[in-house]
C-alpha positions as CSV (number, residue, x, y, z in Angstrom):
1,X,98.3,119.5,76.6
2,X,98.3,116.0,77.1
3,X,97.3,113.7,79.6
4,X,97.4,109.7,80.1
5,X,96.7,107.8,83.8
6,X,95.9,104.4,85.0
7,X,93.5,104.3,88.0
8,X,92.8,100.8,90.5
9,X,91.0,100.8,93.4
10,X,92.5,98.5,96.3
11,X,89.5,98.0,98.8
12,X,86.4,100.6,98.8
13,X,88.9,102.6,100.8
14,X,91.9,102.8,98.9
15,X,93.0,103.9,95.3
16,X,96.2,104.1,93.6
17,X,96.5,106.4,90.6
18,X,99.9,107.3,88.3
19,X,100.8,108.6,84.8
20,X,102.0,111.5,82.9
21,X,101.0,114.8,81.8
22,X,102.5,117.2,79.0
23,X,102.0,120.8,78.1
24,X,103.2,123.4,76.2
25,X,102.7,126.7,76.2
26,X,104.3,129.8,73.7
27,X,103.6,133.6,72.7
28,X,105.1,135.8,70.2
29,X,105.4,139.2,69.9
30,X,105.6,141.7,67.4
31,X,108.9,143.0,66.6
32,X,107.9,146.2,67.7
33,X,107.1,145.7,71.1
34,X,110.0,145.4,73.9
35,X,109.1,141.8,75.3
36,X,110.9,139.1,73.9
37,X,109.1,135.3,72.5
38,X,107.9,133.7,76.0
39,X,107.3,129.6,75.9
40,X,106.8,127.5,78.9
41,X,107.1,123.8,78.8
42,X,106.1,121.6,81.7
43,X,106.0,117.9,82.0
44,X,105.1,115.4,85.3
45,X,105.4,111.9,85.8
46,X,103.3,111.1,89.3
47,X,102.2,108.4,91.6
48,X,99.3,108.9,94.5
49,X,97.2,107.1,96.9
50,X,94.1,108.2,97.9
51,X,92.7,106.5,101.3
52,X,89.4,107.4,102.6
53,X,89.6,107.4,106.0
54,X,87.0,105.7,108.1
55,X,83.9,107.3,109.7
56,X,83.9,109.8,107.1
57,X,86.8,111.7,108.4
58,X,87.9,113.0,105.0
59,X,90.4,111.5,102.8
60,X,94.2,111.2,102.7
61,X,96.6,111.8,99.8
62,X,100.3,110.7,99.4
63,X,102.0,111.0,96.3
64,X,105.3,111.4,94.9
65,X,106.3,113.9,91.7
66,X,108.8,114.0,89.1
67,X,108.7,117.1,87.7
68,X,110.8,118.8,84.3
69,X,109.9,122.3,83.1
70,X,111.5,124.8,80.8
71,X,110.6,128.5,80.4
72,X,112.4,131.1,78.8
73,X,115.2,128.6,77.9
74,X,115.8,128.1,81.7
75,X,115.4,124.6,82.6
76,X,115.0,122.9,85.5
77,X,114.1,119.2,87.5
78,X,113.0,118.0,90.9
79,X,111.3,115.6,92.3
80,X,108.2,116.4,95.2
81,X,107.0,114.2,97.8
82,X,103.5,115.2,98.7
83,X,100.8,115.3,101.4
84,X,97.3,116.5,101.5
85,X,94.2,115.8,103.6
86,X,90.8,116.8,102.1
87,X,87.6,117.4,105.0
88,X,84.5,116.0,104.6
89,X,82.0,117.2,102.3
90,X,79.8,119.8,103.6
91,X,76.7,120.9,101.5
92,X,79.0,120.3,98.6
93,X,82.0,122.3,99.9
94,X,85.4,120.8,100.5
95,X,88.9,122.5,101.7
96,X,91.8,120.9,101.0
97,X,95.2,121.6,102.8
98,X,99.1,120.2,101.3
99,X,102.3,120.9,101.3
100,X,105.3,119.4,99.1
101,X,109.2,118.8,99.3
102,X,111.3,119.2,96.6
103,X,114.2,117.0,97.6
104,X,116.3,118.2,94.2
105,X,116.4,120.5,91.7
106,X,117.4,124.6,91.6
107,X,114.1,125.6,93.8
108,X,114.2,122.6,96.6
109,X,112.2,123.2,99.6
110,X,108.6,123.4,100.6
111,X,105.6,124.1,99.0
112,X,102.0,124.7,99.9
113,X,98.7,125.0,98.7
114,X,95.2,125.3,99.6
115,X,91.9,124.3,97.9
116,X,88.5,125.5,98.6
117,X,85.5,124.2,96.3
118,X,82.3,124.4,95.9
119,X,80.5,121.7,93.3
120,X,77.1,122.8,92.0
121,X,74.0,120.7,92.0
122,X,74.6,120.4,88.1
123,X,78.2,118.7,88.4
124,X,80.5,122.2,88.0
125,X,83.0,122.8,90.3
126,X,84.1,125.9,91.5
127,X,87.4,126.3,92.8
128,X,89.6,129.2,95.0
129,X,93.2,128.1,95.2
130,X,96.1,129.4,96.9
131,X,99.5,128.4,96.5
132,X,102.8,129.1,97.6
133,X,106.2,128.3,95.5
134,X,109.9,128.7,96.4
135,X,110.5,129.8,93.0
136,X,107.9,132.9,92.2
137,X,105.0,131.9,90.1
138,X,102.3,129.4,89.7
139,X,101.3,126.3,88.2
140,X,98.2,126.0,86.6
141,X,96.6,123.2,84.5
142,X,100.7,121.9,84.7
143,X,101.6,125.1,83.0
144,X,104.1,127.3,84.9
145,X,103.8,131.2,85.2
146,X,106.4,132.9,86.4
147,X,106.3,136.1,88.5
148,X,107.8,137.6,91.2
149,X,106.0,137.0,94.2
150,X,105.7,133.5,95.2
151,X,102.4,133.8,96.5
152,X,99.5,133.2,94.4
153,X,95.5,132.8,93.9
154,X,93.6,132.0,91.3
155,X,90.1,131.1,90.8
156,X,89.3,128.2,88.4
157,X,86.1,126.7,87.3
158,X,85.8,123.0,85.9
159,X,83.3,121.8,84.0
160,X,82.9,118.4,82.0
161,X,80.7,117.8,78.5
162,X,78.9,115.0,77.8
163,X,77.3,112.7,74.6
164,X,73.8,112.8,75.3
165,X,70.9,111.8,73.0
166,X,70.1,115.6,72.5
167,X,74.3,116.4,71.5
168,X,77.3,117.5,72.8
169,X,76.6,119.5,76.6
170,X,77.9,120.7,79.3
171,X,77.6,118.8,82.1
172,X,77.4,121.8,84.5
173,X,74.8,123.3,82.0
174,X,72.2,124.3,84.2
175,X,68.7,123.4,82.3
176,X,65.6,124.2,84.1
177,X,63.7,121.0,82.6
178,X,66.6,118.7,83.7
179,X,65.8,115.7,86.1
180,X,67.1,114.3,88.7
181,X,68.0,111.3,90.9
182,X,68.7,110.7,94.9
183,X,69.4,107.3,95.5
184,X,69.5,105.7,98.9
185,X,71.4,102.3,99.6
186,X,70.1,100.1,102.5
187,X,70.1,96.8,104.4
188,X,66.7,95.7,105.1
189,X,66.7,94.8,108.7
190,X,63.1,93.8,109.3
191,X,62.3,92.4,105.4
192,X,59.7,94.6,105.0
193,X,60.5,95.4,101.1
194,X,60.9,98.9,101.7
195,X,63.3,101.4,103.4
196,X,62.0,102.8,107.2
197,X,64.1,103.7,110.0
198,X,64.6,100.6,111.1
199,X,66.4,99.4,108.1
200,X,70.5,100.1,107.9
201,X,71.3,102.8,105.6
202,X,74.7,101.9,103.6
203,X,77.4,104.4,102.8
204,X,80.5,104.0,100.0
205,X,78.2,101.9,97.6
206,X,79.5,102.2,94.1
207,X,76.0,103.4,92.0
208,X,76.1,103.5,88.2
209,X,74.0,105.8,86.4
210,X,74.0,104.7,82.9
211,X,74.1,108.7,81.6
212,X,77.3,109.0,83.5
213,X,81.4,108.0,82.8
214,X,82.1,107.6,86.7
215,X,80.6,105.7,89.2
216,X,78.9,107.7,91.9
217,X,79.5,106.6,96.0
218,X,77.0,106.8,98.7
219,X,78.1,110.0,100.6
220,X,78.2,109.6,104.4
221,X,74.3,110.3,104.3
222,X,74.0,106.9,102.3
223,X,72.7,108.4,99.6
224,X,74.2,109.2,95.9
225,X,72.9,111.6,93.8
226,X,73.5,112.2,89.8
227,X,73.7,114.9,87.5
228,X,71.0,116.3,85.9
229,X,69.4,114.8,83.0
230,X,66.7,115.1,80.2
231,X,63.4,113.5,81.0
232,X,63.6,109.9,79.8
233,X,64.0,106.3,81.2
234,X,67.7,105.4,82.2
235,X,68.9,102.6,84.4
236,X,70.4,102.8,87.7
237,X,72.0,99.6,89.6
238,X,74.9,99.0,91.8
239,X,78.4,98.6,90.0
240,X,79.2,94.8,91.5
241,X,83.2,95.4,90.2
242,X,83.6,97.6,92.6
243,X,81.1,96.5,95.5
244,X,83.1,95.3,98.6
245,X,83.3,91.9,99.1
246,X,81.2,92.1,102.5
247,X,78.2,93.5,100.6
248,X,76.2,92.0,97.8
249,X,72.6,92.2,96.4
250,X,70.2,90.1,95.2
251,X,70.0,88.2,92.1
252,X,66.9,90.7,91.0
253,X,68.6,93.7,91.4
254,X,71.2,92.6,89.6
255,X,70.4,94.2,86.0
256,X,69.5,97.5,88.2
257,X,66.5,99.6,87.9
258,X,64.5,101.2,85.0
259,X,63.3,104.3,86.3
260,X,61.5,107.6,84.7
261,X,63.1,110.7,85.3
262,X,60.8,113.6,85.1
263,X,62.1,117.0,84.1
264,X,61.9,119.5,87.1
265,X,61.6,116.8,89.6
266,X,64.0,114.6,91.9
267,X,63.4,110.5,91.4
268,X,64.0,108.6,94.6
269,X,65.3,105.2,94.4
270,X,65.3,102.5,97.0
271,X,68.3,99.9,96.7
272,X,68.1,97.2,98.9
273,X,71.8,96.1,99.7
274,X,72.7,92.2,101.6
275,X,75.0,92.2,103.8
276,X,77.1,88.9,103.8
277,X,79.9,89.6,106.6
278,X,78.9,85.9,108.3
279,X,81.9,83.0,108.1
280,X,81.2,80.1,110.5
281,X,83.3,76.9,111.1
282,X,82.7,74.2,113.4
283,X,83.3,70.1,113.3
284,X,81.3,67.4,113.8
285,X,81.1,64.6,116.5
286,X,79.2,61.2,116.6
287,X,79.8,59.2,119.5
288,X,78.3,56.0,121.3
289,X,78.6,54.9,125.0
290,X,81.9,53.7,124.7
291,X,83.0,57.1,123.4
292,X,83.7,56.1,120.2
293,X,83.6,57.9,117.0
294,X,82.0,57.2,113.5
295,X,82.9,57.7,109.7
296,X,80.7,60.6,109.5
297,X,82.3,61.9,106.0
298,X,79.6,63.6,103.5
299,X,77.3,64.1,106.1
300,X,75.5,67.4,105.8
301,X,74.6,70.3,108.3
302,X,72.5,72.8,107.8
303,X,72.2,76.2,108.4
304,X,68.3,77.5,109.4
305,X,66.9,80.9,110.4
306,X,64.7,81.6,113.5
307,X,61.7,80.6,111.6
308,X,63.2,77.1,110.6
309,X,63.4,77.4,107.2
310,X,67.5,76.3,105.7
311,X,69.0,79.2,104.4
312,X,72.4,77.2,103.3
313,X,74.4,73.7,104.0
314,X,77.7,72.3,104.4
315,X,79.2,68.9,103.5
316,X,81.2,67.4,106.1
317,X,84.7,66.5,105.1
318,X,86.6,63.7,106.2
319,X,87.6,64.9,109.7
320,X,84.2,66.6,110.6
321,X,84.9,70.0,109.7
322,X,82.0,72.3,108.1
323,X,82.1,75.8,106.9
324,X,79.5,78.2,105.9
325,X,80.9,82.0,104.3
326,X,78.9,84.9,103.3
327,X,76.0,84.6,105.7
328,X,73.7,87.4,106.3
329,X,73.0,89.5,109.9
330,X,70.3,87.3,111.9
331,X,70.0,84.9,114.2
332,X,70.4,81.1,112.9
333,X,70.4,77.1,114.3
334,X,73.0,74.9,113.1
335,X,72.6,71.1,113.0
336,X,72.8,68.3,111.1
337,X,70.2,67.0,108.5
338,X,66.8,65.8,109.7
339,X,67.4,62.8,107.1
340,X,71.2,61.7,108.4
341,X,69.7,61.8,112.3
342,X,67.3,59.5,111.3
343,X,69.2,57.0,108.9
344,X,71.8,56.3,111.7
345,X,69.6,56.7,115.0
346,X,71.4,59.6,116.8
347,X,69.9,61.4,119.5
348,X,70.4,65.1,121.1
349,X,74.2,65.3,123.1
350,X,73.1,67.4,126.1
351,X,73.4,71.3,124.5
352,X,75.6,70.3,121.6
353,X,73.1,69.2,119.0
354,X,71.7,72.3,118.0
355,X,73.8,75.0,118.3
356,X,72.0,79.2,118.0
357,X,74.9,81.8,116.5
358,X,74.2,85.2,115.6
359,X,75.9,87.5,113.3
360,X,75.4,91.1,114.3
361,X,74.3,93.7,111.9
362,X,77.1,95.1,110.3
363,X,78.6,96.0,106.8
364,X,81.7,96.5,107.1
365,X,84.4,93.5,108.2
366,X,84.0,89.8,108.3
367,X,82.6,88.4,111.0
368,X,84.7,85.0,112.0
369,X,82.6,82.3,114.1
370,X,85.2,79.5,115.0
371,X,85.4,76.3,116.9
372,X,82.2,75.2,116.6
373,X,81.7,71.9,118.3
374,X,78.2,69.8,117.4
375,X,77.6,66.0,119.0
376,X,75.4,63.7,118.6
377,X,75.3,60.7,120.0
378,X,74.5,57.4,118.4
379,X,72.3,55.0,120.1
């Protein structure tokens, strides 16, 4: 059997996977039994999309099959379109419901399957699948089976094996002395350094756990868990590449974090995660008593927090326009540099001069503040 794919993520939401898979299967018999040499040959070239829907409704899968199999010298080709939707999660069950249309081919018509799996604490996954087929038998691991009935179930159980420092082992090997990790993603509402509940947990952050291939997504608890592990110190941090573009983190937390894992025990990690959904354009005025207005290119505003201090700045351009992008949730006052009010004796325009926005505490879409308008008047 063989197997090749490409895999790209469109959004945190979205994925688009295609490729091709082979496999060939064959038994002789002994001339003196009455069955005759069986071989099966199956082949698929597919395309899917995977979108998660939002609020942790479950996830949504179209995809498109073209299909060529040969058993017992009988050949045959079609081509499927494809629907499924998978539920949420629940304490690591999922069912899975689809249906298919073969639109050519000897055995066109519908199909359907259903999934139901259960994925151990250890990373194994064990799976009861049902499927119907207009053509009696089954496919399984792209290998078809025929039969007479055209109903079918089958239990399967998947397991992976990985390179770690002590060999070759399963990953759903369950080891008594293995560690493990339950991480928790947040934004730190009231920059106390630490997670409490009044901090903003974070769900669909892409976590890396150096001991693993994939990367791991906070589940709709906001929290990601790993496979178990040996005792030893690993690294942990959040995979930027695949971080949406409203969400960053901090220059420290970069590199991730060293931790210990300790055999028999569960390591909790905090991640502290920055929101940056805030984009804010506005233009600036100068005027005198004659309504007049003034070069005021390369001037500078500045954007401060509630406590005063500048958390970013903008350089006017020629026509007065300033823009500040990726600002944090909080409450800030925009106005223009101490030093430029001075330099050119301008004074307050009734409300104009200092102007309070607030970007709400979300994660999840840009937040758009246009039209700004700040005056000053010169004297």
């Amino acid at each position: 059997m063989c197997h090749f794919f490409i895999h790209k993520f469109l959004g945190s939401n979205i994925s688009l996977e295609g490729g091709k898979t082979e496999s060939n299967y064959s038994t002789e018999y002994s001339k003196t039994t009455s069955y005759d040499d069986y071989n099966s040959k199956y082949s698929t070239i597919y395309l899917k999309a995977d979108y998660k829907m939002p609020k942790d409704l479950g996830t949504l899968t179209l995809g498109h099959d073209i299909v060529n199999y040969n058993y017992s010298n009988q050949e045959n080709k079609y081509n499927m379109m494809k629907i499924a939707y998978t539920f949420p999660e629940i304490k690591r069950v999922t069912l899975s419901l689809g249906t298919g249309y073969k639109y050519t081919g000897s055995d066109n018509g519908f199909d359907i399957y259903a999934n139901l799996a259960y994925r151990t604490k250890s990373g194994r996954v064990i799976s009861l699948n049902y499927q119907y087929n207009q053509m009696g038998g089954y496919i399984i691991n792209n290998m078809f089976l025929p039969m007479n009935s055209r109903h079918s179930i089958n239990l399967v159980v998947n397991d992976a094996f990985a390179l770690l420092p002590s060999g070759i082992k399963s990953v759903g090997y369950n080891d008594e002395n293995k560690g493990y990790v339950d991480v928790v993603t947040y934004i730190d509402k009231n920059k106390n350094g630490k997670f409490d509940k009044k901090d903003i947990k974070v769900k669909n952050v892409p976590i890396k756990f150096n001991w693993q291939n994939d990367t791991t997504y906070t589940n709709r608890r906001r929290r990601a868990f790993a496979s178990g592990v040996d005792g030893k110190i690993y690294n942990v941090k959040v995979d930027l590449e695949k971080l949406p573009a409203t969400l960053t983190v901090e220059k420290k937390h970069e590199q991730g974090k060293n931790i210990r894992i300790e055999p028999r025990k569960t390591t909790k990690i905090e991640i502290p995660i920055i929101s940056c959904i805030g984009n804010i354009k506005g233009k600036l005025k100068i005027i005198d008593d004659f309504g007049r207005t003034m070069n005021i290119e390369d001037f500078i505003i500045v954007l401060n927090n509630k406590e005063g201090e500048e958390v970013s700045y903008s350089t006017v351009d020629e026509y007065g326009n300033f823009y500040f992008s990726g600002i944090s949730p909080g409450n800030y006052i925009i106005k223009l540099d101490d030093s430029f009010i001075n330099s050119n004796s301008l004074e307050n325009y009734e409300n104009k001069s200092e102007l309070v926005v607030n970007i709400p505490y979300k994660y999840k879409k840009f937040i758009d503040i246009d039209n700004l308008e700040l005056i000053y008047e010169s004297l």
